[in-house]
C-alpha positions in Angstrom: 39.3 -34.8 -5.5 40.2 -38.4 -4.6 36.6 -39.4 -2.5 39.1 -41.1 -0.1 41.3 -37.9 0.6 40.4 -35.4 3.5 39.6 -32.3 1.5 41.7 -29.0 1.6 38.9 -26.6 3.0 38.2 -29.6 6.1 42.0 -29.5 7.1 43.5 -27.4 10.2 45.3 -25.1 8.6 48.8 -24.3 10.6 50.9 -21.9 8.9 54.8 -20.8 9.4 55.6 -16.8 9.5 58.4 -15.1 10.3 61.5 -12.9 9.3 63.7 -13.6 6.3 66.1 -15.8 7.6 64.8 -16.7 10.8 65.1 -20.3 10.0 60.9 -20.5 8.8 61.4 -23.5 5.7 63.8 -25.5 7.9 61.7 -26.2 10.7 58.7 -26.4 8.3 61.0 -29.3 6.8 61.7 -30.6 10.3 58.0 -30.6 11.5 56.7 -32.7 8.0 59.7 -34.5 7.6 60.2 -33.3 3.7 62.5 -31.3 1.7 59.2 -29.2 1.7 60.9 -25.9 1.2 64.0 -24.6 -0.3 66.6 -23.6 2.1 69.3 -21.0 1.6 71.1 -18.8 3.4 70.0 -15.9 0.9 67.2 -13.9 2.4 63.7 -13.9 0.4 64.2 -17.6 -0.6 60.9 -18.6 -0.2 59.0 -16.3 -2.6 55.2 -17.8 -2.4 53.4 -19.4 -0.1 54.1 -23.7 -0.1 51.4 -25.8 1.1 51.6 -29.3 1.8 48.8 -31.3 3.3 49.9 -34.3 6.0 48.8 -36.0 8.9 49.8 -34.5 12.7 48.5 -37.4 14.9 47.0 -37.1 17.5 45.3 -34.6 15.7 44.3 -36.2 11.8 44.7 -34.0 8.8 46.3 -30.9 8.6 47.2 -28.5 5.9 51.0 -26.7 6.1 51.9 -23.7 4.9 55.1 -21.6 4.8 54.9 -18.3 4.0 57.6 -15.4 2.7 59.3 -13.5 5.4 57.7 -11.0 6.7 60.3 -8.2 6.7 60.5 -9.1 2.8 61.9 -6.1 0.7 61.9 -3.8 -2.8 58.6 -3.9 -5.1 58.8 -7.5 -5.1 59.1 -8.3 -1.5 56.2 -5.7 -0.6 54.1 -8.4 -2.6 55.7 -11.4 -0.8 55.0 -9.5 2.3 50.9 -9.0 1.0 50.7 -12.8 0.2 51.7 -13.5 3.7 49.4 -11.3 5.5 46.4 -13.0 3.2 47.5 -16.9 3.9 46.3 -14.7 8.0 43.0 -15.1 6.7 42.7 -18.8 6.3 45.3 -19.5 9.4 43.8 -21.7 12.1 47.1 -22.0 14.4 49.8 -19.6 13.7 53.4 -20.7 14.1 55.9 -17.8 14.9 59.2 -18.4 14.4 61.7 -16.3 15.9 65.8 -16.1 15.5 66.4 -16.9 19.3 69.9 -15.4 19.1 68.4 -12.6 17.7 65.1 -11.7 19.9 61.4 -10.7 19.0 61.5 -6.9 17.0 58.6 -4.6 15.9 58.2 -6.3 12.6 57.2 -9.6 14.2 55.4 -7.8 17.7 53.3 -6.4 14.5 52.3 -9.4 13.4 51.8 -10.9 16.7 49.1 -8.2 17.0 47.6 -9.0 13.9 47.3 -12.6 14.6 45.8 -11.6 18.4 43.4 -8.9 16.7 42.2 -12.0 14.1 42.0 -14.0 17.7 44.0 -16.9 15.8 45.8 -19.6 18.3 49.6 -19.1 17.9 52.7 -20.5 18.7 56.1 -19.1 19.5 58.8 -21.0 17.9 62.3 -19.6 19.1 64.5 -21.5 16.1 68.6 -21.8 16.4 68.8 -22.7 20.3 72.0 -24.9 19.5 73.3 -21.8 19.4 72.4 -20.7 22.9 74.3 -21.2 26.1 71.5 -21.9 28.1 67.4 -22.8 27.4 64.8 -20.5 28.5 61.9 -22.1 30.8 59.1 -23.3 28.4 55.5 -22.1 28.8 52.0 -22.9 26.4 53.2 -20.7 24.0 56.8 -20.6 23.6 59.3 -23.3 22.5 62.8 -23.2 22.0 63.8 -25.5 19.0 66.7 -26.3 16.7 66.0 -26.9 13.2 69.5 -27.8 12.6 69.6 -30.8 15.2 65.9 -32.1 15.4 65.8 -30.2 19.2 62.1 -30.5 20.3 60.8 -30.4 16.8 58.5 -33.9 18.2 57.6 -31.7 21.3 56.7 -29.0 18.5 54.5 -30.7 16.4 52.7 -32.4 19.9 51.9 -28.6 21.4 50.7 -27.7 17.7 48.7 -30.7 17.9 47.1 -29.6 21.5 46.6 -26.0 20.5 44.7 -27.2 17.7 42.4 -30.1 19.6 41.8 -27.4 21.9 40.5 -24.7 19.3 38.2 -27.4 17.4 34.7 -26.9 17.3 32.4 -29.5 15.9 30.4 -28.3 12.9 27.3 -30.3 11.1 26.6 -29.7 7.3 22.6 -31.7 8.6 23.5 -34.4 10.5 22.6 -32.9 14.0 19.1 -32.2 12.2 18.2 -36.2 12.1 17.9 -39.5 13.9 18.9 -42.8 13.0 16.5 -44.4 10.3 15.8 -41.2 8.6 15.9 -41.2 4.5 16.8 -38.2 3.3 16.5 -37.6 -0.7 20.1 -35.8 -2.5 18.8 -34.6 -5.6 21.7 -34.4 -7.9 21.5 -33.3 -11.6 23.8 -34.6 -14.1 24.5 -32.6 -16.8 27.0 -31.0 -18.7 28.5 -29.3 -15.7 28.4 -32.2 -13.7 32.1 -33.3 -12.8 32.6 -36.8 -15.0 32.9 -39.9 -12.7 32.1 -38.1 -9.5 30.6 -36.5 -7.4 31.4 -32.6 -6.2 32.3 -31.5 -2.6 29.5 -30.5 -0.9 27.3 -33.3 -2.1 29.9 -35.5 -0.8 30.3 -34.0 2.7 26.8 -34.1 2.5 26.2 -37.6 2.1 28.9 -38.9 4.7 27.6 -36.5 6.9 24.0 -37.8 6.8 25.7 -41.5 7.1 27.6 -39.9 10.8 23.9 -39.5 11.8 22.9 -43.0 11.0 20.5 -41.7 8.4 19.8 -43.0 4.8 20.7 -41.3 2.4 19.3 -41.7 -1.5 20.9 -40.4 -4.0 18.8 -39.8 -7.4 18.6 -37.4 -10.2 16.1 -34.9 -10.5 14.4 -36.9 -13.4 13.6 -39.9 -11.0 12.9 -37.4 -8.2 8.9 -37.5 -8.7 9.0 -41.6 -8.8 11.5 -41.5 -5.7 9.6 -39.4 -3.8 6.1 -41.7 -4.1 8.0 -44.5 -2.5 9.2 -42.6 0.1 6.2 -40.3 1.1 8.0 -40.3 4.7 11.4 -39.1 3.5 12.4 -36.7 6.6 14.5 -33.7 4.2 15.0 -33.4 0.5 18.3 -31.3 -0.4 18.6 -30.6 -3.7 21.5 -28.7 -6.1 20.4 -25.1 -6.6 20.2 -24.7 -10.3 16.9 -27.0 -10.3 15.4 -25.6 -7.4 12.6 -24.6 -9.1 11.6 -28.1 -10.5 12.3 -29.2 -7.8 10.0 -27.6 -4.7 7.0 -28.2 -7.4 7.4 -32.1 -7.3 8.3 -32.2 -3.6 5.3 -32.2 -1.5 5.1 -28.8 0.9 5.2 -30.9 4.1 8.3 -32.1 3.4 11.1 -29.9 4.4 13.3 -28.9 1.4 16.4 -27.2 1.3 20.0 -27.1 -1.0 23.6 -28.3 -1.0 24.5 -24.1 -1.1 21.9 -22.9 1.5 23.8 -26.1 4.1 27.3 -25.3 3.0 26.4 -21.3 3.6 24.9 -22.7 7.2 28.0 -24.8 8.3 31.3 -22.2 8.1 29.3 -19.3 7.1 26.6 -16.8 8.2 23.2 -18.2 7.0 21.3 -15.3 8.7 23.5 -12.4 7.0 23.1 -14.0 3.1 19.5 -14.5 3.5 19.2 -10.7 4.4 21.8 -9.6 2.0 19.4 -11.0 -0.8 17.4 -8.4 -0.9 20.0 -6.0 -2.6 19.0 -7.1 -6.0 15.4 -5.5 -5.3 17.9 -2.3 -5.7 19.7 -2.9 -8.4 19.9 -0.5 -11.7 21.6 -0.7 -15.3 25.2 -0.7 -14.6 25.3 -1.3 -11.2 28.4 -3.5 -10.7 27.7 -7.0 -8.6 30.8 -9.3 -7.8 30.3 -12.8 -8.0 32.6 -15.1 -5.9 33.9 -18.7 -6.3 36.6 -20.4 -4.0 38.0 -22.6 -6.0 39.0 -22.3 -9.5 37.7 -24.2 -12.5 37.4 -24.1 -16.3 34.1 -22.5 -17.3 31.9 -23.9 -19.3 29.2 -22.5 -21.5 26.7 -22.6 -19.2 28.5 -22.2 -16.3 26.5 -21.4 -13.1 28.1 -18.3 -11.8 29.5 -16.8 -15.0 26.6 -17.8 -17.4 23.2 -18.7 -14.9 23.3 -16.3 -12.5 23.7 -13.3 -14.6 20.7 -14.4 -16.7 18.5 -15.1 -13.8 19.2 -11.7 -12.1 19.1 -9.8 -15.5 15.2 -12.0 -16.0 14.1 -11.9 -12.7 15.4 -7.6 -11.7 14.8 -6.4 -15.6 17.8 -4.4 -15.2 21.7 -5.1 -16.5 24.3 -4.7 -14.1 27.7 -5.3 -14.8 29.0 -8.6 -13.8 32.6 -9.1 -12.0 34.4 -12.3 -10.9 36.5 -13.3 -8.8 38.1 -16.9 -8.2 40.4 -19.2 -6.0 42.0 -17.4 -2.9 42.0 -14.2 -4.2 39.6 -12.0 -3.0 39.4 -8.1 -3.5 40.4 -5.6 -1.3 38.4 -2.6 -2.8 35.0 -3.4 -2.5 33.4 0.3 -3.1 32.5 0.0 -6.6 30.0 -3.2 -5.7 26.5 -2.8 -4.9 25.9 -6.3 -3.6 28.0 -9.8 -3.6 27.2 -13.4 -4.6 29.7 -15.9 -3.2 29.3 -19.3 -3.8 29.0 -22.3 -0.5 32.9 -21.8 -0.1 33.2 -25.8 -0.2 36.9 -25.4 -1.2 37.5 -22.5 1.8 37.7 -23.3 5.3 35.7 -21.7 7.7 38.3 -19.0 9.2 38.5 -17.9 5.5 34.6 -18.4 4.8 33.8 -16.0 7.8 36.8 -13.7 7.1 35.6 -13.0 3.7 31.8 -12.3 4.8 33.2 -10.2 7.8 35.1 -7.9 5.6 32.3 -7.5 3.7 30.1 -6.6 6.2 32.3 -4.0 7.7 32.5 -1.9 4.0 29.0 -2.5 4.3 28.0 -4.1 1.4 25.2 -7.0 1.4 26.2 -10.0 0.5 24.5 -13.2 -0.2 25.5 -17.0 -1.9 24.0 -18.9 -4.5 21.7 -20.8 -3.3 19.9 -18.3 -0.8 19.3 -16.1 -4.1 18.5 -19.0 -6.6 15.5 -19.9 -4.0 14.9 -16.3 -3.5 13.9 -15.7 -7.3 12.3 -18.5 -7.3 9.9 -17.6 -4.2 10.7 -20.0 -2.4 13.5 -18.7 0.2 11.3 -18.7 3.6 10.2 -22.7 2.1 14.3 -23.2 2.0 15.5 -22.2 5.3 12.5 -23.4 7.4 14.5 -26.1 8.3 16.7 -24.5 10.4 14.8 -23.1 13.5 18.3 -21.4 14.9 18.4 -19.3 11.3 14.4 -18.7 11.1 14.7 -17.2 15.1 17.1 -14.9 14.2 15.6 -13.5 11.4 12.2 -13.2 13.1 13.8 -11.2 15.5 15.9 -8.8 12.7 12.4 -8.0 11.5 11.0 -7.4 14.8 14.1 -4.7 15.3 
């Protein structure tokens, strides 16, 4: 990850659906400006999702993706069809493109209600209007377009650009917890999992994120921590990685508010409140009971690993028990969740929040608790309530779960 490029997971994501045919990869190539997708007039062309990552001024960085048609056919296209319907998950504005000489049918009024039911901001893109005698009137969401001549395609990518502005939220890994001046300590182990040359994702985000605030942050390892920490007895927060959490909250003094990269990631396109009370499932656990453990990116696995390897041996130590251990990687995540008794998903630094919060909803609704790393690395340790005092919001609401 180049440390001047705007990461995937921070990107609007806009994605293209629609019928086989329906003119989809031409107007994706007409909107970025790139032989992006092949085009052909046999149906199915497009067989996997393409992403391509681009700027959409006004707006900044943005993250395209066309999809297979949705009316896809056979075994194969059934597949196609399932891809699509996942890249709904991670879709921030939905673009819809219909054949305009051919008019809106069940398949795509279908997906229209799934993308109303996921409350996504979409777009109606009626494609091939060269064709028509005369245009429609326009509204917010419909557009008549030609890919073939480069009709509205500008005034396309500008509504895209609005709908998206307008949807925006502003999130804050910890910056709206400080003031300008603060020093805040970024604890970051370098060992044989640590990424050569650089730094990872979240301790990134984290540090630019402190900078936005006009705070200070100082960056040391967690063998200069003690030393660092008596020259700065007025240090305002001290977020460390996870794995030496431990170590950690004994050298930090107790008056100084301590928390981790996981337990802020979990906080900013999360649900803080619902992993901290999913932790507890582990309290329940027996031999053979089956626990899935989530990552959303993919990497190669080293030997000691920190969800393959870590985890497992610090829930075997700390429950006496041996479950069996599944996992799961990347953008796939499993549909079947019955045979789990509880999930551990990483800080989703490489999903974006609609995904993040799509994956912890679904969860939820098959009832299964679910928690991330940090909150259960701090929880073993005894120091969870230490970990998320920092955030008054989170503490409230789980003051007033234990009240109900």
């Amino acid at each position: 990850m180049s440390l001047n490029a705007t990461p995937w997971a921070e990107r609007t994501q806009i994605a293209f659906f629609g019928k086989t045919n329906a003119g989809k990869s031409s107007i994706v190539n007409a909107f970025t400006g790139q032989s992006l997708s092949i085009v052909s007039e046999i149906a199915g062309t497009t067989t996997d999702p393409v992403y391509k990552a681009m700027e959409l001024l006004p707006l900044g960085p943005v993250q395209i993706i066309d999809t297979p048609g949705i009316d896809d056919e056979g075994i194969l296209g059934k597949q196609r069809v399932q891809k699509t319907m996942q890249v709904l998950n991670r879709t921030d504005i939905a673009i819809v493109i219909i054949d305009a000489c051919v008019g809106i049918d069940e398949t795509e009024k279908k997906l229209l209600e799934k993308i109303t039911e996921k409350k996504i901001p979409y777009l109606l893109v009626w494609n091939k209007s060269d064709l028509l005698s005369s245009i429609p009137e326009e509204n917010d969401n419909n557009i008549w377009v030609s890919a073939k001549t480069g009709f509205h395609i500008n005034e396309l990518k500008n509504l895209t650009a609005k709908i998206a502005s307008l949807s925006e939220k502003e999130n804050h890994l910890i910056s709206d917890m400080l003031s300008t001046g603060d020093f805040v300590i970024l604890v970051v182990p370098i060992d044989k999992a640590a990424p050569k040359g650089r730094l990872i994702l979240p301790q990134q985000q984290t540090i630019r994120d402190i900078l936005e605030a006009g705070a200070v942050p100082i960056v040391v390892r967690d063998t200069e921590l003690e030393a660092v920490i008596k020259k700065f007895p007025s240090v305002k927060m001290v977020i460390t990685d996870s794995q030496v959490f431990s170590y950690v909250s004994s050298v930090v003094p107790k008056e100084i508010p301590l928390t981790s990269f996981s337990i802020l990631m979990a906080r900013y396109k999360g649900d803080l409140p619902a992993q901290i009370a999913g932790v507890k499932a582990i309290e329940k656990l027996q031999n053979g009971d089956k626990v899935l453990i989530v990552e959303g990116c993919t990497h190669h696995r080293q030997c000691d690993d920190i969800g393959s390897v870590k985890l497992p041996h610090w829930i075997c130590e700390y429950t006496k028990v041996q479950p069996e251990f599944c996992f799961c990687s990347g953008r796939e995540f499993p549909q079947d969740l019955s045979e789990y008794k509880c999930i551990i998903h990483c800080g989703g630094c490489m999903l974006n929040e609609r995904e993040m919060k799509y994956r912890l909803g679904y969860v939820q609704s098959n009832k299964i608790p679910i928690t991330n790393y940090g909150t259960l690395i701090a929880y073993i340790n005894g120091i969870l309530p230490r970990t998320i005092a920092p955030f008054s919001d989170v503490a409230a609401i789980l003051e007033q779960n234990e009240k109900l």
